[in-house]
C-alpha positions in Angstrom: -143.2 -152.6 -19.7 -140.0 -151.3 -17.7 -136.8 -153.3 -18.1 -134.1 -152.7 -15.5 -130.8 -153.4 -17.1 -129.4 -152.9 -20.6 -127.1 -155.8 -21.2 -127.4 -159.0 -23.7 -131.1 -159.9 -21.6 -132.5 -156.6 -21.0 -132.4 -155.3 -25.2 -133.4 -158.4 -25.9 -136.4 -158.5 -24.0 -137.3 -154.6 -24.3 -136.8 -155.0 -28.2 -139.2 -157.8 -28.4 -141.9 -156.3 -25.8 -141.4 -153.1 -28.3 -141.9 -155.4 -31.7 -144.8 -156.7 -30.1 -146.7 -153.2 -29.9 -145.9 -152.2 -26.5 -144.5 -149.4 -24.3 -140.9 -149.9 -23.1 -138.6 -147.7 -20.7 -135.3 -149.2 -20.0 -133.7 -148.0 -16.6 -129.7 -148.9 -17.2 -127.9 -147.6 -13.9 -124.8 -146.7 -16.1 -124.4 -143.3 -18.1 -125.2 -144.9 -21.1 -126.4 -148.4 -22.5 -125.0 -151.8 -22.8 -124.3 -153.4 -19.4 -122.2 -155.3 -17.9 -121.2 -157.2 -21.4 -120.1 -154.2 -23.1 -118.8 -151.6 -20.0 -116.4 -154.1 -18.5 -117.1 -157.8 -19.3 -117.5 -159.4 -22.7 -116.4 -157.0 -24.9 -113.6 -155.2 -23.5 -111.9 -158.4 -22.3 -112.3 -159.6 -26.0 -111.2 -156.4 -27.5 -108.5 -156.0 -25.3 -107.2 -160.0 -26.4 -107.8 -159.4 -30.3 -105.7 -155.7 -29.6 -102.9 -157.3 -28.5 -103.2 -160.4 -30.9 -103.1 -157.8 -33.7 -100.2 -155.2 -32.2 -98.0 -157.9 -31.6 -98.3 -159.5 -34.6 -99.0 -163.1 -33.7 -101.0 -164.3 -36.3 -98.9 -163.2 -39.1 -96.1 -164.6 -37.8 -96.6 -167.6 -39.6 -96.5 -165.7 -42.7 -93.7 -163.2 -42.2 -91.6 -164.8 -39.9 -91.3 -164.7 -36.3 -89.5 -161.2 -36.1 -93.1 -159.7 -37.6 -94.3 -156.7 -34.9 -96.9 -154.2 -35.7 -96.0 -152.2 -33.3 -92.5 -152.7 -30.6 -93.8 -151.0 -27.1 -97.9 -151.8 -26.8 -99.0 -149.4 -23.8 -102.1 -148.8 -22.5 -102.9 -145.6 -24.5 -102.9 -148.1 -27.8 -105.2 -150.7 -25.7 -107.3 -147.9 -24.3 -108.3 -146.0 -27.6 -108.8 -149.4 -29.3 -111.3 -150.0 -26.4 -113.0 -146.9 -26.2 -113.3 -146.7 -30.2 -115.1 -151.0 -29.8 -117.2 -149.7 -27.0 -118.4 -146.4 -28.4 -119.2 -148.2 -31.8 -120.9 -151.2 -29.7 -123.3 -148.6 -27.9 -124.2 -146.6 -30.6 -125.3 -149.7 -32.1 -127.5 -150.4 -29.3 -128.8 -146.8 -28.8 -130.1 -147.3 -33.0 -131.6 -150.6 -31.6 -133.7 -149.0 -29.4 -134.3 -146.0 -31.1 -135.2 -147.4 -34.2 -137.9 -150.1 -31.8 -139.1 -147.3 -29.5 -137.6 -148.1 -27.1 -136.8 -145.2 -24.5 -134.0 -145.2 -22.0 -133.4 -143.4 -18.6 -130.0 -143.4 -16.7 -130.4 -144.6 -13.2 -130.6 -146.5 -9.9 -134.6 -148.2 -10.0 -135.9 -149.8 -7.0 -139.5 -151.3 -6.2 -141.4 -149.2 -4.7 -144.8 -151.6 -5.0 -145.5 -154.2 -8.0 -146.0 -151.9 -10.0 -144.4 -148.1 -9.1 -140.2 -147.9 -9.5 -138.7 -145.2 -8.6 -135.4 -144.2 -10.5 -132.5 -141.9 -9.3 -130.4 -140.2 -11.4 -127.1 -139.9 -11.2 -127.3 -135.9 -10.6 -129.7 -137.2 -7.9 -133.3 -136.3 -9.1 -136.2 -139.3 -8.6 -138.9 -140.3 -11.0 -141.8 -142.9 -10.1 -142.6 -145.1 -13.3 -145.5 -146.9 -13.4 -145.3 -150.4 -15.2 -148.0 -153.5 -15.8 -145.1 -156.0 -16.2 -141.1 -155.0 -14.9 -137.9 -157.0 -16.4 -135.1 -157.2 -14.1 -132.0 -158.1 -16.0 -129.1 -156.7 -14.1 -126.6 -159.0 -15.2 -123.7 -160.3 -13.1 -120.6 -159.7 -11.2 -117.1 -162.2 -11.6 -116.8 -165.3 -9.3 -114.2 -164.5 -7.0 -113.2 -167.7 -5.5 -112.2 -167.1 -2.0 -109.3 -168.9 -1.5 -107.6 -166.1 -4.7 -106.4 -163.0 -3.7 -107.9 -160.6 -5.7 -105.6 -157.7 -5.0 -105.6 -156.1 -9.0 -102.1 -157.6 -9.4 -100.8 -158.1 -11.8 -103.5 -157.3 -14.2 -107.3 -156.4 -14.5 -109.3 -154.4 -17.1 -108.7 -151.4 -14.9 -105.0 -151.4 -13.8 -104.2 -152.5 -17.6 -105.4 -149.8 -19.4 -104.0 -147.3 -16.6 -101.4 -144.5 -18.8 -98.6 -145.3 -16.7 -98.5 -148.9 -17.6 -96.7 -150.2 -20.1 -96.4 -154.2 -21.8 -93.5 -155.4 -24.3 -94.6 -157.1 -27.1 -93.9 -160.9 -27.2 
C-alpha cells in the first residue's frame, strides 16, 4: 500500500494497513513527517496559545495576584524555540510510529502516473516510480479564506509571529 500524506489520516491508515500484515510506503511532500496538523496547523497554533498562556502568566493569576508574569517582554525567539522543541518532539513520535510498524517513508511530490505506478520527486529533484495494489491519498487541507477578508499577514500569522524582529508585551 502507498499512502500520500503523513498527517492525522495518512499514519492512521498506513499504521493500520502495516498492523494488518502489509507493505506500506508513505510519500509526505515535506522534509520530514507529520502534515499539515503538526508543520503549520494544529499544533503550532496550539503550542503557540498554551506558550503565551504560560509566559504571561494568566492562569496563575488567580493564585498570585494579577501582577504574576513569568516572563515581562515575550518575543518570538521564546515562541519559536517552544515551537520547534513541540514539533521536533511531535515528529519524532511519529517517525517511532512508523518505524516501530514498518512503515517506510520517502520525502516527496507523488503524482499518478496509472492506477497503480506513482512517481515521486524529491526535493533534490531525483524521480522514483512505486508500484502499489491499493494508494491512500490523504493530503490534508489548506485554511478557508473567505473572500470578502483581506488576508494580507497583518497583523499576525504563524509566520510573521514567530519572525526575530517581532516582539509582543505581555498582558
Amino acid at each position: 500500500m502507498l499512502v500520500i500524506g503523513s498527517g492525522p489520516s495518512g499514519r492512521r491508515a498506513a499504521i493500520q494497513s502495516a498492523k494488518l500484515g502489509r507493505s506500506v510506503l508513505v510519500v509526505e511532500n515535506r522534509h520530514r513527517v507529520g502534515g499539515v496538523s503538526v508543520h503549520t496547523g494544529t499544533i503550532p497554533s496550539k503550542t503557540l496559545r498554551e506558550t503565551v498562556l504560560n509566559l504571561s502568566g494568566w492562569r496563575e493569576r488567580g493564585f498570585y495576584g494579577l501582577s504574576y508574569r513569568v516572563k515581562k517582554e515575550i518575543e518570538g525567539k521564546d515562541l519559536g524555540a517552544r515551537l520547534r522543541m513541540t514539533l521536533d518532539h511531535e515528529i519524532e513520535v511519529l517517525e517511532h510510529q512508523f518505524a516501530r510498524n514498518g512503515v517506510r517513508t520517502v520525502a516527496g511530490a507523488a503524482r499518478f502516473l496509472d492506477p497503480h505506478r506513482i512517481a515521486v520527486s524529491s526535493p533534490g529533484g531525483d524521480q522514483k516510480i512505486f508500484e502499489a495494489e491499493r494508494v491512500v491519498i490523504a493530503v490534508g487541507t489548506t485554511p478557508h479564506r473567505p473572500s470578502h477578508i483581506p488576508f494580507d499577514m497583518s497583523p499576525f500569522s504563524t509566520v510573521t509571529l514567530l519572525s526575530p524582529n517581532r516582539g509582543c508585551r505581555a498582558a
